[in-house]
TIKE-263894 format. One line per 2 residues: number of its first residue (from 1); for each residue x, y, z of C-alpha. Coordinates in nm, 3 decimals. Layout:
BEGIN
NUM> X,Y,Z; ... .
END
This chain:
BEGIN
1> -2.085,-18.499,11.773; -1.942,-18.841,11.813 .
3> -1.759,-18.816,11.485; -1.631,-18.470,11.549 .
5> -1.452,-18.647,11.855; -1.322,-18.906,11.673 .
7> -1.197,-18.701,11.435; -1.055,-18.489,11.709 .
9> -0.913,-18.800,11.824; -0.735,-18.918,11.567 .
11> -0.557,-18.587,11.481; -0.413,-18.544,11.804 .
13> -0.301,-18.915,11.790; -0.096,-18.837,11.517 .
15> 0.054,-18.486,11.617; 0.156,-18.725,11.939 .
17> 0.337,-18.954,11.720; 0.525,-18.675,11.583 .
19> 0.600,-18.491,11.879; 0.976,-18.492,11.898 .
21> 0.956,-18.382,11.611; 0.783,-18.044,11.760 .
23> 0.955,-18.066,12.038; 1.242,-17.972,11.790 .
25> 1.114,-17.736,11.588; 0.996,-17.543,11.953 .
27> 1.387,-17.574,12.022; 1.504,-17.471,11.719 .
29> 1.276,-17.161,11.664; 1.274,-17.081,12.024 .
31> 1.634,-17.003,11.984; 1.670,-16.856,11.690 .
33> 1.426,-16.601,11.812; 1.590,-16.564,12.141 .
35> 1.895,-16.493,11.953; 1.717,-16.217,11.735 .
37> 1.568,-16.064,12.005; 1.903,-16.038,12.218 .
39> 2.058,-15.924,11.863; 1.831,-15.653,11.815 .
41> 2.058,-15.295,11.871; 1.980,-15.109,12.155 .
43> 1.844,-14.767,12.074; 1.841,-14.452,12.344 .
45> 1.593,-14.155,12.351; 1.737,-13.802,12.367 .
47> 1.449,-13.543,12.442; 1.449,-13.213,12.572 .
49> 1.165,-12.985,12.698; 1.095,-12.612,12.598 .
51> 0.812,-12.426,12.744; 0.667,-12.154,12.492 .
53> 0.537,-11.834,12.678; 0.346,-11.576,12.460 .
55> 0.232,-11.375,12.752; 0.334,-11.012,12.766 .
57> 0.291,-10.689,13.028; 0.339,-10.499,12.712 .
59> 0.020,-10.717,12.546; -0.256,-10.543,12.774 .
61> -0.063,-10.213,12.795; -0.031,-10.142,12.369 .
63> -0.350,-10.322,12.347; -0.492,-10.086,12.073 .
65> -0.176,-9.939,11.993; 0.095,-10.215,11.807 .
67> -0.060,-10.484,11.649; -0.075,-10.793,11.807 .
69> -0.023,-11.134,11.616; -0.168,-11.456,11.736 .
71> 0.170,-11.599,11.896; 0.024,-11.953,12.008 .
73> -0.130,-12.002,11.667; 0.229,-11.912,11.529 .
75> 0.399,-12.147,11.757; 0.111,-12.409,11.713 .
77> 0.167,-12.433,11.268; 0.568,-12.385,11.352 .
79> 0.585,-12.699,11.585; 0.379,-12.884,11.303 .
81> 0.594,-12.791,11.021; 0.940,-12.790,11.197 .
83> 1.025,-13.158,11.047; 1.056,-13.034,10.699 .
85> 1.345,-13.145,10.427; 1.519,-12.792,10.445 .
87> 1.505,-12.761,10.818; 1.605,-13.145,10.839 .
89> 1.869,-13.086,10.598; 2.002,-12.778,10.841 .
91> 1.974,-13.038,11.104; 2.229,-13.297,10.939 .
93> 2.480,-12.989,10.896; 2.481,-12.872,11.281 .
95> 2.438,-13.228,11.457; 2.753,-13.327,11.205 .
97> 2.601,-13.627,11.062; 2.678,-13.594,10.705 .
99> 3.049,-13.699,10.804; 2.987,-14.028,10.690 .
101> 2.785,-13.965,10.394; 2.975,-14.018,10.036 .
103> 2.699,-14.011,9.849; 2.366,-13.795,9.775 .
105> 2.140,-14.069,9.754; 2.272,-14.221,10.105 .
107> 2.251,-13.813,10.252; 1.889,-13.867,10.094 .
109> 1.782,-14.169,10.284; 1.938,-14.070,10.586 .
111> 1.690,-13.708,10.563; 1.421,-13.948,10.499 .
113> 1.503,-14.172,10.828; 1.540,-13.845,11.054 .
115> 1.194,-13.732,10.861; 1.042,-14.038,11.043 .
117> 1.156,-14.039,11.365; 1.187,-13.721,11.490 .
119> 0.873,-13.644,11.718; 0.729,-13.361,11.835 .
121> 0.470,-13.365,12.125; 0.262,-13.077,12.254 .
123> -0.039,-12.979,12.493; -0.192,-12.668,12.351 .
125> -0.340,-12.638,12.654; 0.007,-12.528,12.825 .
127> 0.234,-12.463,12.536; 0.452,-12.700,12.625 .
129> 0.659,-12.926,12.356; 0.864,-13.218,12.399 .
131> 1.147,-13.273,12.139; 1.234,-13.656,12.093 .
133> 1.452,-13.869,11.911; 1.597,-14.237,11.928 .
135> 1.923,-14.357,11.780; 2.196,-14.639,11.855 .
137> 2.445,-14.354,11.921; 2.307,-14.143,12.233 .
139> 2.562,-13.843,12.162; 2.410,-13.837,11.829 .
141> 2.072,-13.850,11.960; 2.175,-13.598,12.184 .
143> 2.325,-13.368,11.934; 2.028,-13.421,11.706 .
145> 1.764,-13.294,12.011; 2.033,-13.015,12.055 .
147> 1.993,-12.885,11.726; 1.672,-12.921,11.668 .
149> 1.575,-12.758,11.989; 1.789,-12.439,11.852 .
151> 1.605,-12.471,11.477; 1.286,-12.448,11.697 .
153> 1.392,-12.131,11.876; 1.556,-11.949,11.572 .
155> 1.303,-12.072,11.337; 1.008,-11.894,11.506 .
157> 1.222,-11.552,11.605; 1.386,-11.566,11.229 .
159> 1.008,-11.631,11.096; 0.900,-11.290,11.316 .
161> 1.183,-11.063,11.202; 1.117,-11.154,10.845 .
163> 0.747,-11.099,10.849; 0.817,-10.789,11.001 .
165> 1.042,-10.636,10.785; 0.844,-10.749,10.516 .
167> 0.552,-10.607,10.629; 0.710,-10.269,10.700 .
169> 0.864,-10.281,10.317; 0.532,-10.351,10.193 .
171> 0.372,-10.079,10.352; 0.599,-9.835,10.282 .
173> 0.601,-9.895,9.907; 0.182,-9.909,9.967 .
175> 0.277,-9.534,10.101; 0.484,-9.384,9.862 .
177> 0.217,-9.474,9.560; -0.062,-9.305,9.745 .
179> 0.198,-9.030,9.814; 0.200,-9.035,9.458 .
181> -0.183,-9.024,9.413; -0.189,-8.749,9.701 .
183> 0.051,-8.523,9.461; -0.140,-8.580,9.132 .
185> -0.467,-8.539,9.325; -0.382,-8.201,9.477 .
187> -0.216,-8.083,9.168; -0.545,-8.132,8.947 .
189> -0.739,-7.976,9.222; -0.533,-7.671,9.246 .
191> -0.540,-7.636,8.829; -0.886,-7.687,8.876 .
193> -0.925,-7.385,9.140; -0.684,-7.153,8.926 .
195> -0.897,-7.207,8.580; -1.227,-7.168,8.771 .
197> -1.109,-6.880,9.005; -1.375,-6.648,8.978 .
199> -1.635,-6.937,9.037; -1.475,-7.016,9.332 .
201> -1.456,-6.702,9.504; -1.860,-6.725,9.502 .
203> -1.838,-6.956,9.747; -1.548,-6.841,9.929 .
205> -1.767,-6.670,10.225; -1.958,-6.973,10.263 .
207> -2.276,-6.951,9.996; -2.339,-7.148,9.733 .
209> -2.358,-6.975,9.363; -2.708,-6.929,9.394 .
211> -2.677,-6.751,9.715; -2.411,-6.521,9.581 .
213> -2.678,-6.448,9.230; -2.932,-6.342,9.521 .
215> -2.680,-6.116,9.739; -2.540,-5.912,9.440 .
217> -2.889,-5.867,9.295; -2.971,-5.736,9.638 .
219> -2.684,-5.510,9.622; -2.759,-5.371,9.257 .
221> -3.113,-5.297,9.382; -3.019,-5.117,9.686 .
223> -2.730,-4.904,9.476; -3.011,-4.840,9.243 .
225> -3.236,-4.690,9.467; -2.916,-4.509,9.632 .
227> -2.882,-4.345,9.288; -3.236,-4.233,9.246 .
229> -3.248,-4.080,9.554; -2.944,-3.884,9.464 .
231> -3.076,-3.764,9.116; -3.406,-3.673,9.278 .
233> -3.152,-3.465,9.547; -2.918,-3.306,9.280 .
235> -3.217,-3.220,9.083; -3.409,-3.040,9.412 .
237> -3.040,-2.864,9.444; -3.082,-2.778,9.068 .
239> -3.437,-2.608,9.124; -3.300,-2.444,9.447 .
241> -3.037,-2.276,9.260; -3.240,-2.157,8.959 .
243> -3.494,-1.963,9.191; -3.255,-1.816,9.410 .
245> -3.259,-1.404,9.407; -2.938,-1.206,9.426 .
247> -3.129,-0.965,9.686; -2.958,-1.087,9.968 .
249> -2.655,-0.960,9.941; -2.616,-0.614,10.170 .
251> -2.611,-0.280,10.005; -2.245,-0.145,9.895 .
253> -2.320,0.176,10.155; -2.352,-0.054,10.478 .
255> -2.027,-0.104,10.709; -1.816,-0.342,10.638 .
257> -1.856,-0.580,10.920; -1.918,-0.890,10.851 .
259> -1.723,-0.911,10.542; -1.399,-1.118,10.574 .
261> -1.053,-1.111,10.379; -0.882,-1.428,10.546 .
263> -0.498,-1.284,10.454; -0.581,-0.967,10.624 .
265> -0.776,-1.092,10.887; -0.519,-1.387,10.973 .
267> -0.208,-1.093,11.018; -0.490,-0.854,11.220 .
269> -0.530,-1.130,11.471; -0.183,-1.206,11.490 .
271> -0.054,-0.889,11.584; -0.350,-0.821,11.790 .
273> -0.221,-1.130,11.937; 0.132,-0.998,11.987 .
275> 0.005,-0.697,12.126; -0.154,-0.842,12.433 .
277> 0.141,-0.985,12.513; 0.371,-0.682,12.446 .
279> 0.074,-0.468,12.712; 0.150,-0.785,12.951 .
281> 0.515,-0.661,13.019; 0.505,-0.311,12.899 .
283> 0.336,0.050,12.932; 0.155,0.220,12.648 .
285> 0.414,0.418,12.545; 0.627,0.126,12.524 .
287> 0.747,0.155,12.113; 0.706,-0.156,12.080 .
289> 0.331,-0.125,12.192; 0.308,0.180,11.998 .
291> 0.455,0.023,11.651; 0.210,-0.289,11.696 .
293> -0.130,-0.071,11.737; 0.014,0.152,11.441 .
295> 0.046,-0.193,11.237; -0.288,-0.298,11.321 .
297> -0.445,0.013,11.226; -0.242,-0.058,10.905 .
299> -0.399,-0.359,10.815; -0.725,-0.219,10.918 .
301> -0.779,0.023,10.671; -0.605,-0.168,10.405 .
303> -0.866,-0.412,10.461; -1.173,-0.113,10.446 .
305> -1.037,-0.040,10.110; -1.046,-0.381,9.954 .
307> -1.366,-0.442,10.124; -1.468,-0.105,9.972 .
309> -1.304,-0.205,9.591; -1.491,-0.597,9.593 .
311> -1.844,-0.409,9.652; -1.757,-0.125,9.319 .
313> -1.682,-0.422,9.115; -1.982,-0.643,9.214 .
315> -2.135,-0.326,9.147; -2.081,-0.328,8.752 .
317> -2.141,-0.738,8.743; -2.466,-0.867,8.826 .
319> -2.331,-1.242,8.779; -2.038,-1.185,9.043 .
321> -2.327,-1.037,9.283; -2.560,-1.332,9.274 .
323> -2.249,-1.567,9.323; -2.119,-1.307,9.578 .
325> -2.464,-1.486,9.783; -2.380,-1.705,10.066 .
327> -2.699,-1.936,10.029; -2.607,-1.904,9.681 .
329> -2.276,-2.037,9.712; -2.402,-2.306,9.962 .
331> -2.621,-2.412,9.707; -2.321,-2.481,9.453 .
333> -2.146,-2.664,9.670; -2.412,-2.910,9.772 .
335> -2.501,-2.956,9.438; -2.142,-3.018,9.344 .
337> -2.136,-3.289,9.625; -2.464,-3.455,9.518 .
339> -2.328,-3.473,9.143; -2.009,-3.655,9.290 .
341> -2.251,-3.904,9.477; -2.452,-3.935,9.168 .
343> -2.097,-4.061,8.990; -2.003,-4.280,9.270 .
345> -2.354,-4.397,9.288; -2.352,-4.540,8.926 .
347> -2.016,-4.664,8.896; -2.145,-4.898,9.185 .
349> -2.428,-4.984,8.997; -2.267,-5.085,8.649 .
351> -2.011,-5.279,8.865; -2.336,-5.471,9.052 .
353> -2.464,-5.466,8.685; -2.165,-5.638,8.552 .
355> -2.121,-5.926,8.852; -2.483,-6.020,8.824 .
357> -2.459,-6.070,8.450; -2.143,-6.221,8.475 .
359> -2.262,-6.449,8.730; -2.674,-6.528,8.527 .
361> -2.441,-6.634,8.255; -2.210,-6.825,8.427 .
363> -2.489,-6.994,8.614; -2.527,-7.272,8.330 .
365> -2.184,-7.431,8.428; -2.240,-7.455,8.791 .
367> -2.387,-7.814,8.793; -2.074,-7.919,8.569 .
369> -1.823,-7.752,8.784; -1.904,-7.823,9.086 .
371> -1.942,-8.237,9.012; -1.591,-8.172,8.850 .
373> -1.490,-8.031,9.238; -1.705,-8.299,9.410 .
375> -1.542,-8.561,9.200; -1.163,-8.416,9.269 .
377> -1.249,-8.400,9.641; -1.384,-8.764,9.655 .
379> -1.039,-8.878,9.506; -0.862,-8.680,9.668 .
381> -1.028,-8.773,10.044; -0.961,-9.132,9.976 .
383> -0.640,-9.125,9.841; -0.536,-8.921,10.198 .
385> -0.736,-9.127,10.407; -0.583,-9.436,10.290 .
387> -0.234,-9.289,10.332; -0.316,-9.158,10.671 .
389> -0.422,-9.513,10.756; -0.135,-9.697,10.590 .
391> 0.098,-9.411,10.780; -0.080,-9.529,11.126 .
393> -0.059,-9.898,11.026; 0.331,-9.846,10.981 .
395> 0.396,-9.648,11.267; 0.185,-9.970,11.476 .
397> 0.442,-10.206,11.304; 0.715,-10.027,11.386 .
399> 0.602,-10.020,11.719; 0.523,-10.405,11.734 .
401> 0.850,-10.448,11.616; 1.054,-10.233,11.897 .
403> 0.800,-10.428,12.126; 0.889,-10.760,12.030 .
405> 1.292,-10.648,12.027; 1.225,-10.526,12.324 .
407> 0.993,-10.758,12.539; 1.072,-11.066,12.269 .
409> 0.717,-11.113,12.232; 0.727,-11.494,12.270 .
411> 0.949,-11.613,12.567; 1.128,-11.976,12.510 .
413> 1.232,-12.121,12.834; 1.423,-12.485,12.833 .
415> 1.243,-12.638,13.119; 1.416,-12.971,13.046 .
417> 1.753,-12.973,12.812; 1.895,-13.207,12.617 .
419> 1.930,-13.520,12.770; 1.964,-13.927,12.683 .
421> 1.788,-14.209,12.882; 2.053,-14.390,13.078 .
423> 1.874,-14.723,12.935; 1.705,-14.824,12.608 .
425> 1.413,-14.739,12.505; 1.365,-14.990,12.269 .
427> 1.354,-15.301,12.180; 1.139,-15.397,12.482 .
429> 1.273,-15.770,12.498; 1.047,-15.790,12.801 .
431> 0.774,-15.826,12.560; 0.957,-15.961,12.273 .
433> 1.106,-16.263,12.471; 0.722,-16.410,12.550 .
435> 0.649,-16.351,12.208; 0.920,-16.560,12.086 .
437> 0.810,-16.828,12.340; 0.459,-16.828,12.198 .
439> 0.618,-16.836,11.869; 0.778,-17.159,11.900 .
441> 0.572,-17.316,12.110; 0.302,-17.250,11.827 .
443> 0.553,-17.396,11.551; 0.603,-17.713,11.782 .
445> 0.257,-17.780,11.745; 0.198,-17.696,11.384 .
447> 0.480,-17.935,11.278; 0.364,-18.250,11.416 .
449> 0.028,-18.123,11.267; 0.166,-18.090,10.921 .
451> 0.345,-18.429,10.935; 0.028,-18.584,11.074 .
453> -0.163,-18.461,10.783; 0.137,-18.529,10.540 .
455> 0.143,-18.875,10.658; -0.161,-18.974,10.807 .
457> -0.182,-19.241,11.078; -0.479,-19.434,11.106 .
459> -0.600,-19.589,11.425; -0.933,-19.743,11.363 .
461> -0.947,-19.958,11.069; -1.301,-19.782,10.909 .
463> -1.135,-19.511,10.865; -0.838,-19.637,10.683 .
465> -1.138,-19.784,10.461; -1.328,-19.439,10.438 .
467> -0.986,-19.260,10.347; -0.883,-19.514,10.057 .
469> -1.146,-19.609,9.959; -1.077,-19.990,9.899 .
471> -1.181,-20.283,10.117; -0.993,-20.386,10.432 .
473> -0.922,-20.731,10.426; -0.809,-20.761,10.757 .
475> -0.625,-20.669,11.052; -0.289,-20.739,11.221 .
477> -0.354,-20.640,11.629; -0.013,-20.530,11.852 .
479> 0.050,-20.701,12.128; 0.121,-20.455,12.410 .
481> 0.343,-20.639,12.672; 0.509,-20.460,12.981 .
483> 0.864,-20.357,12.876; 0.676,-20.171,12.565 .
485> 0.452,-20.019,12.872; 0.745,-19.898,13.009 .
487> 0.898,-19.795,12.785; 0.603,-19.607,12.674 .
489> 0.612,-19.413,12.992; 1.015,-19.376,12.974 .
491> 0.957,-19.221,12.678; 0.660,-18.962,12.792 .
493> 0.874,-18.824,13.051; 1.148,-18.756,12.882 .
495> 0.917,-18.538,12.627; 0.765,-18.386,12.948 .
497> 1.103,-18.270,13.083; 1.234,-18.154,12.777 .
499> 0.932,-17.935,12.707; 0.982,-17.849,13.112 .
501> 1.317,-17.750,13.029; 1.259,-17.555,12.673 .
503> 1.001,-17.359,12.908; 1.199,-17.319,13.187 .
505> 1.490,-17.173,12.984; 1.275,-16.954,12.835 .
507> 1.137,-16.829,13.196; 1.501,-16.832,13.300 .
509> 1.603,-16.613,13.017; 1.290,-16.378,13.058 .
511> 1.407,-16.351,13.433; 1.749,-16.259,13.374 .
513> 1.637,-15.964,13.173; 1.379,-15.814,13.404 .
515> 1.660,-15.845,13.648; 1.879,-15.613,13.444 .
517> 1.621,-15.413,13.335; 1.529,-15.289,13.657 .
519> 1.883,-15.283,13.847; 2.030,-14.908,13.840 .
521> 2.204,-14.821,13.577 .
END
């Protein structure tokens, strides 16, 4: 410990006898950096503050309706990339400060310089963004906030337009191919339908093939037993007929009521007719009364006589009297009716004949046919329901976009414009002015440190022995009388007022500038 202190000792013996030596070197670099410092150009802040709103009364209301974008993530990755070369570059061109520039490597530099110190600050909490930038020149700051502030604004509306329209583009050309798809997908289905007609019409009522096989084979049996019945009732008619007797037609002698000649009997009635009208309005002896019952009488007996001339000739025939027979004649005509239902009967039934066959054989490409439909359907349902959604996703874009144009969608309000501190922001020679102090004050005493070490002083004769190395053979003592005492102490003062003085001049100086720094500007 003891030797640490003499060590100790000894070192600051000889820093003390280099100390105006220090006490230079504090002057010297105490005013070159006071000098610097004062030196250093003044630079002002221009800032401006915009406020980003991105709510809507439309949001809630089309809320299912138009699409809705995340607007503060938007604004969030625009503020972030905003300082970028080309938007720089745009920046140069509006704030005018390529005026100056002749060359591209200096117009280079100078985007790299604005790259670094333009700032922008945000809360994400609030949306709000501060736009900052220092210069020497506070119209150019100013004009540089001013234009960035308007790239900010046009930037994020320009960005919204474009995505937009490109969205709308894209989903129109997505359209028009499914359109496309749509059109070749209902033309193979309806070439499809027209070469399997027939197979189709099966199912037209709502059965499957199978269902159809069953109900015509249920039709062809019921016609079939339709048309047995009707042979077994044309053949009763057929037996009916052969047994019938002739006998019951009346004898040729009997009167001749009952027998009927429609032309004669259609004229009898007539005039009888016209006769009870003529008795209505006139007497017996009327002649008009009198010629109508001599007409009727007339027609009377030309009537006996062809009643009288049918029964001579069915007489002489015996076929003419059997079909003279009313049952007879009855007969005929029901079986003439029960062979037309027979006809009708089987035609059915070869038709039923023919669709079941046609539809056993056809049976075999059912499977095949109707994958082939299920297949064309499949394509064709997702082919429309993708264009009915793309048609629904356009019509929501289009309606985004009237809703932005309309309510802007993101609202940009300047809550602070562009504006330049009335003092400088930097340097802070508040700060750098103590610095410089300390900077001297710390080369004053590494100086007489450096000398002391350079050229060592020794005090104590061991160790002038212990540095050398080499004997001591003696030692000259220094006799210390009172003028050297004085002037000793002559001496010390004058090295305490001048480090007095470099300190107070520093605190003067330090002073002064708080004093300006703080009076209105």
């Amino acid at each position: 410990m003891d030797e640490i202190i003499r060590q100790a000792t000894t070192v600051l013996r000889g820093m003390w006898k280099h100390r105006w030596l220090g006490l230079i070197v504090a002057w010297v670099v105490g005013a070159i950096g006071a000098v610097t410092v004062l030196r250093i150009p003044d630079k002002y802040e221009a800032s401006a503050r915009i406020y980003v709103d991105t709510q809507s009364i439309l949001k809630p209301l089309m809320s299912g309706l138009a699409i809705e974008p995340n607007l503060d993530q938007q604004i969030m990755i625009l503020s972030r990339t905003l300082i970028s070369r080309p938007n720089v570059e745009k920046l140069v061109r509006m704030a005018d400060l390529d005026l100056n520039v002749k060359s591209k490597k200096a117009q280079d530099a100078m985007i790299d310089e604005l790259i670094k110190t333009l700032t922008i600050k945000s809360t994400s909490r609030d949306n709000l963004y501060t736009l900052a930038y220092s210069d020497q020149d506070p119209e150019r700051a100013k004009r540089v906030v001013q234009s960035l502030t308007s790239i900010f604004v046009e930037s994020s509306l320009g960005d919204k337009r474009k995505d937009t329209d490109s969205a709308k583009k894209f989903i129109d050309d997505q359209i028009q191919v499914y359109q496309n798809k749509l059109e070749e997908a209902e033309g193979r289905l309806k070439d499809f339908k027209l070469k399997n007609i027939s197979l189709q019409q099966a199912s037209s009522d709502g059965k499957d093939y199978f269902g159809r096989i069953g109900e015509v084979s249920a039709m062809l049996e019921k016609s079939r037993l339709e048309l047995r019945e009707a042979e077994n009732s044309r053949d009763a008619l057929k037996r009916q007929i052969v047994g019938e007797e002739p006998s019951l037609l009346p004898d040729v002698t009997e009167s001749t009521a009952g027998y009927s000649i429609p032309e004669i009997d259609g004229r009898i009635d007539t005039m009888k007719h016209n006769l009870d009208g003529l008795l209505q309005r006139f007497t017996e002896q009327h002649p008009d009364v009198v010629g109508t019952r001599r007409m009727i009488k007339e027609l009377e007996a030309q009537k006996r006589e062809e009643i009288t001339a049918r029964k001579k000739a069915s007489l002489s025939s015996p076929v003419s009297l059997v079909n003279s027979n009313p049952v007879y004649q009855q007969l005929k005509v029901s079986l003439a009716e029960s062979e037309a239902t027979v006809a009708s009967l089987r035609v059915r039934v070869n038709e039923y004949q023919s669709r079941y066959d046609q539809l056993k054989n056809s049976v075999k490409m059912i499977p095949q046919i109707e994958a082939e439909y299920a297949q064309l359907n499949r394509d064709y349902d997702i082919n429309k329901k993708n264009y009915e959604s793309l048609v629904a996703r356009r019509e929501s874009a289009t309606m985004s976009g009237e809703m932005d144009a309309s309510a802007g969608g993101v609202d940009f309000r300047l809550i602070d414009p562009p504006r330049v501190s009335p003092r400088p922001v930097s340097p802070n020679r508040l700060l750098l002015m103590p610095l410089a102090l300390i900077l001297s004050l710390a080369a004053g005493l590494l100086v007489p440190f450096a000398a002391g070490q350079i050229r060592p002083v020794f005090f104590v004769a061991r160790d002038l022995r212990d540095a050398t190395g080499l004997p001591l053979l003696g030692i000259v003592s220094r006799r210390v009388d009172e003028t050297l005492k004085l002037r000793e102490k002559k001496d010390f003062r004058r090295f305490i007022a001048a480090c007095a003085t470099f300190i107070g001049a520093y605190g003067a100086g330090i002073a002064l500038l708080f004093i300006f720094t703080i009076r209105p500007a």
